[in-house]
Each structure stands twice: as C-alpha cells, then as structure tokens.
C-alpha positions in Angstrom: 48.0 148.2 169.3 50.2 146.5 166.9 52.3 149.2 166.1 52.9 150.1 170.1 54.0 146.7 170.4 56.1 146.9 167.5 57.5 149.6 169.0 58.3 147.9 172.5 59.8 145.2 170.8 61.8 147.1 168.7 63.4 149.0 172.3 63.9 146.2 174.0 65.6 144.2 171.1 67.9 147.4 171.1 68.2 148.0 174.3 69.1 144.2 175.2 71.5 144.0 172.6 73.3 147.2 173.7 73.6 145.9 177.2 76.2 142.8 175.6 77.8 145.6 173.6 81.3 145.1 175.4 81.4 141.3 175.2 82.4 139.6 171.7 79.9 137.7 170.8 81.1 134.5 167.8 77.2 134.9 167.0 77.1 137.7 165.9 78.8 138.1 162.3 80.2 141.6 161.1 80.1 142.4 157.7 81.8 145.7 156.0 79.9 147.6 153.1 82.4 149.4 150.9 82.2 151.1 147.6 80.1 154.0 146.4 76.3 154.3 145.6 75.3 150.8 144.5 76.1 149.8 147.8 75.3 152.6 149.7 72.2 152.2 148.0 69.7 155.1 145.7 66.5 152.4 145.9 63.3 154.0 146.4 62.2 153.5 149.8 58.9 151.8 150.6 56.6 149.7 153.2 59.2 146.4 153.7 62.0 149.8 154.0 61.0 150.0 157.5 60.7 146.3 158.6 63.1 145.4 161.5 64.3 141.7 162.2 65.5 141.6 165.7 68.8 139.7 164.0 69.7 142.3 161.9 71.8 145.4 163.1 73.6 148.3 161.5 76.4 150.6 162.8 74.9 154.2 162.9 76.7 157.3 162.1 77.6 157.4 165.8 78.6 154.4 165.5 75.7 152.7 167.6 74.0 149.2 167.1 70.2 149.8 166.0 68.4 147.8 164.2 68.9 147.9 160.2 66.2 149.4 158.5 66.8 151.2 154.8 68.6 153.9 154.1 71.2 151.6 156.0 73.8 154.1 154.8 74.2 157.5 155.5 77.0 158.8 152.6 74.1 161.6 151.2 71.0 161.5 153.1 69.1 163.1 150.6 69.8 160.6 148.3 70.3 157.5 150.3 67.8 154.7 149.9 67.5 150.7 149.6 71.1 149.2 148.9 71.4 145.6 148.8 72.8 145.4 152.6 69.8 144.3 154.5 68.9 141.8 150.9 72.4 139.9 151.9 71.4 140.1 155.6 68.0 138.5 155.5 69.7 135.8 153.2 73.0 135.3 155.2 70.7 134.5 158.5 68.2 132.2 156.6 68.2 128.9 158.2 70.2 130.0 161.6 68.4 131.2 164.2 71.4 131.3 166.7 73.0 134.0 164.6 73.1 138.3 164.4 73.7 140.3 161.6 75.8 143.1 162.3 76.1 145.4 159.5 79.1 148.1 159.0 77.6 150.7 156.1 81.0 153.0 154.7 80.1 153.1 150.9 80.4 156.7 149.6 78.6 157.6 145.9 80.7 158.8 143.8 84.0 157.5 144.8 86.5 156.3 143.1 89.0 153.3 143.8 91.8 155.8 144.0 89.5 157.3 147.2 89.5 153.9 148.9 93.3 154.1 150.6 94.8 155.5 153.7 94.7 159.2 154.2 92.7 160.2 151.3 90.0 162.1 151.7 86.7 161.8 150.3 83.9 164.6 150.6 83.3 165.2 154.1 85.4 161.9 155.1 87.8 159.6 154.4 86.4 156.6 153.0 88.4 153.6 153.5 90.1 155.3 157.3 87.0 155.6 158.0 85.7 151.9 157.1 88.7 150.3 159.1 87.8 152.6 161.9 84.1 151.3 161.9 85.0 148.1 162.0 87.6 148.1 164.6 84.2 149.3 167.0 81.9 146.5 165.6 84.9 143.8 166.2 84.6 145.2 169.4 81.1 143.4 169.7 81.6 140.3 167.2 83.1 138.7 164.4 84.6 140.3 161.5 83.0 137.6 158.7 83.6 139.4 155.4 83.4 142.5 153.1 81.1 143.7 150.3 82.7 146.2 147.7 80.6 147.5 144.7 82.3 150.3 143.0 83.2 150.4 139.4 80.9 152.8 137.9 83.0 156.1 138.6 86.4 153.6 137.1 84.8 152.3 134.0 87.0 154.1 131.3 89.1 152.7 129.4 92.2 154.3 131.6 90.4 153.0 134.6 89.8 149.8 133.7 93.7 149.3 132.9 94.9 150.1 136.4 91.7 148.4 138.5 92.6 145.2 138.9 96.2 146.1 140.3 94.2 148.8 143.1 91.6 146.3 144.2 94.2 143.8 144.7 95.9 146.4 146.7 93.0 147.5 148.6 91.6 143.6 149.3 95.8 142.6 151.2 95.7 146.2 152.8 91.6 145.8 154.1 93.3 141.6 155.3 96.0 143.3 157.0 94.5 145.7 158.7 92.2 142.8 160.1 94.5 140.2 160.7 93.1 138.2 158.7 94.8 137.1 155.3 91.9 134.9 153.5 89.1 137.3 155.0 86.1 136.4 152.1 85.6 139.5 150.0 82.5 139.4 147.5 82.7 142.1 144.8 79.6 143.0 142.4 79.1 144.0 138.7 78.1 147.3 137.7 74.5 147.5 136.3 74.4 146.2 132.4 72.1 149.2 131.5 73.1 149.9 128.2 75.9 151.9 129.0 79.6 150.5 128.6 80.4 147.5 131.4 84.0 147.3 130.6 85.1 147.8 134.1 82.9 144.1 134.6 85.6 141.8 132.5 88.0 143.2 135.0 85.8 142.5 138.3 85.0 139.4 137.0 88.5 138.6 137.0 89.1 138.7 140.3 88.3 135.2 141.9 91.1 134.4 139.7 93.9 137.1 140.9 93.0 137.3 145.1 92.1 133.7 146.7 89.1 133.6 148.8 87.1 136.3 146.6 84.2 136.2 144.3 82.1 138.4 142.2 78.4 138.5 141.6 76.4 138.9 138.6 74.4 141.8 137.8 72.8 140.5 134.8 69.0 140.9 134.6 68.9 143.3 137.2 66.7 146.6 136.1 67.8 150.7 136.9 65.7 153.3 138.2 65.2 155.1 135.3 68.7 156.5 135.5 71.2 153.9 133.4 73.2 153.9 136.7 71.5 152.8 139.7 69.3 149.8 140.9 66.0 150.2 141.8 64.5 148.7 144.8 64.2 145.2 143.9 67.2 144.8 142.2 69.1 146.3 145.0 67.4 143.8 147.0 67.9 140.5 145.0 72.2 141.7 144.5 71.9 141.6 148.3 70.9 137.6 148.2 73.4 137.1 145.4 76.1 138.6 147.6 75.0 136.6 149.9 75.0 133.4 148.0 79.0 134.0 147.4 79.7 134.9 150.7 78.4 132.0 151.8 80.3 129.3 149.5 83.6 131.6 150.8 83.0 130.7 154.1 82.1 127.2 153.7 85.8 126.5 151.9 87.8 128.3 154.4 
C-alpha cells in the first residue's frame, strides 16, 4: 500500500507540475550541471538513489521535468550513478518550503575544458551547445539561479594547468552572456585529493579571485570508489551540500 501511494503521489506531483510548464515560475530555481564525470556522477547507486522530493526536478534527455532521482545524468548510462546534484538540491531547498529545484544535468565524463565551447563536439554531442540549449527550455519554466562546473581531472597536466585559468574565464563571461546575466553565481569544485597529482586545484582555487561572483569548494576529506578518480556515494553526496553552501553565500551578496 505504501509503495502504490508512493507511486500516485509521485504522478500527480509530475503531472501537476507539467500542467505550469509554460508559465515562469520565480519559485522555481534552475540550476545548470556542467563538467565531466564528477558531476555527472559514477556513485554507486542505492536505497536513498531512488527517493523523490516533490521539490526537486531534473530535465530528462527529452528534455521533460520528472522528478530527480540518481543517475540524474545521462552522459554514459552504463556508467552513470550518484553525482552530487540532488546533495546540492536537498540542501539549496532546506529551510524554504515555497521553493522548486529544477535541475539541468549536461556534464559529460571525460571531457575536457577545450570540449566546453561553441561548436565542438563531444562524443555523441556537443557539450556546452548543448547545455545552453537545455537551459534556454528550463528558463522557459523558471529561474536561471546559477551553474555547477566540476572538471579538472582530464586538464590536470602540467600543460593543462598553464592554460586553465584563461578557458574557464572564458567559458564563465561566454555561459553569462549567453544568459544575460553578467554576475550569474558560478560554483566550481576540486578534483578528488586521492593520491594522485591535484595541481589543476591551486588553479581552481584561484578563481574567486579572477571572475567576481564565483567560488570553489573543497574536496578535502572526501574518499574514491576504489578508483583514485571518482567519488563514491557519500562523498558525491556531501560535495553536493558544499556546492550548495557556496551557492548560497553567492546569492545572498548579489
């Protein structure tokens, strides 16, 4: 009986929240994933995986609003597992009932920052054409609040590192344009410190001191999944809060 009502609940949340899907709603807060497999997520999915909260959303590959459950993102389903997406949801809506989560998954693993700019293709898409595109059809239903970005892992050479700083700066004023919005808060995380080089982390860190209205978030103490290059499921799930934590003082100070 429970689960049939969890069902029911489950339609009609979707189904009532399609219904509004052609009026902007300044409840309900968009926010864009970008990046590659840390945000897209490699987690191991479990029991909480499957939880919905009838204030959290995602854009599906068809570019539908259904309620967020893990994988969120779609880059390589047979890979694709907890990110820290619905993490930063479930904190960004703590304490405000009134508000929706809408979230916008584009993160491909394995790209790299030379990927993320017009006309380049990526795999079986074009990453960032794709992520403005997205978001142009969530703006459609609210409010375009910020961006997440973690990528790094695929740039963290030593002739990477030395021409990062100048393409994320790039790719932050070209993501603001294309939004019309030039202080639009954009929260970028650390790789994992896994015991492999984390060069590419002095630069990221950086970054709140280059582009106003940024901010970067710690990975430290965070754990892998055995790999020495992706978080597990409860790390992926605790970056999410810390994302959220940014994103929050870069809204207050706008």
């Amino acid at each position: 009986m429970k689960l049939l009502l969890s069902i029911l609940f489950t339609c009609i949340a979707t189904f009532s929240f399609a219904q509004n899907n052609e009026k902007v709603d300044t409840n309900f807060h968009v926010y864009l994933l970008i990046g590659q497999s840390n945000m897209a997520g490699r987690g191991t999915i479990d029991s909480i995986s499957k939880q919905t909260n009838p204030q959290i959303f995602m854009l599906d590959k068809t570019n539908n609003w259904v309620l967020a459950t893990d994988p969120v993102h779609f880059d390589k389903p047979a890979v694709a597992g907890v990110g820290p997406a619905i993490g930063f949801a479930k904190a960004m809506m703590e304490g405000n009932s009134k508000i929706i989560i809408g979230l916008v998954p584009c993160a491909w693993g394995g790209s790299g920052i030379k990927v993320w700019q017009p006309d380049s293709a990526y795999l079986t898409g074009h990453p960032y054409d794709d992520a403005i595109a997205r978001t142009k059809v969530a703006m459609q239903k609210g409010v375009l609040k910020g961006i997440l970005w973690h990528q790094g892992e695929t740039d963290n050479s030593p002739a990477g590192v030395e021409t990062y700083m100048d393409k994320l700066t790039v790719l932050i004023t070209r993501l603001r344009a294309a939004f019309n919005n030039p202080v639009l808060p954009f929260v970028a995380g650390e790789i994992g410190y896994f015991g492999k080089s984390t060069r590419i982390n002095s630069v990221l860190d950086e970054l709140p001191n280059k582009v106003p209205n940024t901010a970067t978030v710690s990975a430290e103490g965070l754990t892998d999944r055995g790999d020495q290059t992706h978080f597990d499921t409860p790390s992926a799930r605790q970056l999410g809060k810390r994302y959220a934590d940014a994103m929050k003082k870069l809204l207050t100070h706008q």
